[in-house]
N, C-alpha and C positions, 0 to 999 in steps of 0.2 A: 476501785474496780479491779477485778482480776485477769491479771494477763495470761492468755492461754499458750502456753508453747508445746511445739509438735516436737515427740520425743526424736530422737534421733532410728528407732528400730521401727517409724510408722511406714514406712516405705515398706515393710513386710505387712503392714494394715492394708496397705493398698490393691499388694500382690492379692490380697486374698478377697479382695472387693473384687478387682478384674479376671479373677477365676471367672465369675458368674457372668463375664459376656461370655463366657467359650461353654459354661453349663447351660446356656441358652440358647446358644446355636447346636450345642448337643440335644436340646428339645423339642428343635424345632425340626432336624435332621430325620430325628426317628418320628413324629410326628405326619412330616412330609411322606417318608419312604410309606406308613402305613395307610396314608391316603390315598396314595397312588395304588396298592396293595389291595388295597379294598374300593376303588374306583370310585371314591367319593369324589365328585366334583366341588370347589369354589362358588360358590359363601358358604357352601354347607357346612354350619359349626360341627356338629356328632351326625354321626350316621341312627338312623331312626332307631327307637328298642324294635322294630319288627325286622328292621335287616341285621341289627346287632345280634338278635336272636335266633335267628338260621346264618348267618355267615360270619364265621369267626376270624377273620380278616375285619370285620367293621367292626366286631367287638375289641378286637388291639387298636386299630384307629380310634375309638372312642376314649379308650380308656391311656392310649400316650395322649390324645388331646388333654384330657383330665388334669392327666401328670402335668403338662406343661403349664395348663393355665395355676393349679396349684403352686408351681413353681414361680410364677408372675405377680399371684396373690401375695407371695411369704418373700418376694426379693423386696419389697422397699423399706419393710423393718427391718428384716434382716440386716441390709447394707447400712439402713441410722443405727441398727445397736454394736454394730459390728466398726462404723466411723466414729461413735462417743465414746464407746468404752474402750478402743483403742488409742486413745488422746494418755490415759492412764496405764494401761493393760497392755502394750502394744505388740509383745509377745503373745501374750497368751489370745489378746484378741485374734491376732493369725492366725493361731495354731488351732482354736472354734471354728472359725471363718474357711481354715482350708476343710478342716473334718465336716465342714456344713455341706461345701461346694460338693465333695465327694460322696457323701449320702445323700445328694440330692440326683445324683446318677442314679445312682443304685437305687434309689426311689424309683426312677422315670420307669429304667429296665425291669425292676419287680413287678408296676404296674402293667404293661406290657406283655411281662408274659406267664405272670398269675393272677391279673384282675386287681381289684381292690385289696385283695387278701395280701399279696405281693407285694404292695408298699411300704410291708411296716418294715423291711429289711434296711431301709434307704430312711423310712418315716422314725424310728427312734432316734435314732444321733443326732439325725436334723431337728429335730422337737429338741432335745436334750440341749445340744448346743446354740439350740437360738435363744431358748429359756436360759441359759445361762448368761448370753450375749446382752440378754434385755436385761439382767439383772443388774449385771458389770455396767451397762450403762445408767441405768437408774444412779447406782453408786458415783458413777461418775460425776455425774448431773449432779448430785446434793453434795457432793464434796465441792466441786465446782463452786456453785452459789454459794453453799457456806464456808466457801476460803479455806477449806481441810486441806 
């Protein structure tokens, strides 16, 4: 059986794990202020396409909502490829992990205040770097099991 030891540089794996409670309270911030912005009340998930489409205050409320919940979709892989493949990688896993947390800003704000169009500012690095992340772990994993 193969014993796993945590490298000594994962403590910058972690830093870059815990980025993403503060890119979530960054979502949930602009999210809030645009609900209130556009006077969507609680439980209302998205403001209707008829109000999004005459008032453009519930079309930014709809579309940080978006950002956000995309951002909640893509943190739990994110955080497993970014925790195994920095077991190996533990550098380089941070240094994805921080360039993730930070285009996922830029994600939220593009969407926000250019619609859909506007994420892909924030949306490439983050795709780029997660795909890398889940590679490096795969990697990790089969070296893992096969004792490499």
């Amino acid at each position: 059986m193969a014993v796993i030891s945590i490298p000594n540089e994962y403590g910058y794996v972690l830093l870059a794990a815990s980025s993403t409670f503060f890119v979530n309270i960054f979502h949930a911030a602009l999210t809030s202020t645009r609900r209130r912005a556009a006077n969507i009340k609680y439980p209302t998930t998205y403001a209707s396409a008829e109000q999004a489409e005459k008032d453009p205050k519930a079309y930014a409320f709809n579309c940080a909502q978006r950002a956000h919940a995309n951002f909640t979709e893509n943190l739990t892989p994110f955080l497993g490829a970014l925790l195994i493949s920095g077991l190996k990688y533990p550098v380089y896993a941070a240094g994805l992990g921080a360039i993730w947390s930070v285009s996922r800003v830029f994600f939220a704000l593009g969407y926000v205040r250019g619609g859909p169009q506007g994420r892909t500012t924030g949306g490439y690095p983050s795709t780029i770097t997660d795909l890398i992340l889940k590679l490096m772990a795969a990697y990790t994993s089969v070296s893992f099991a096969l004792g490499w």
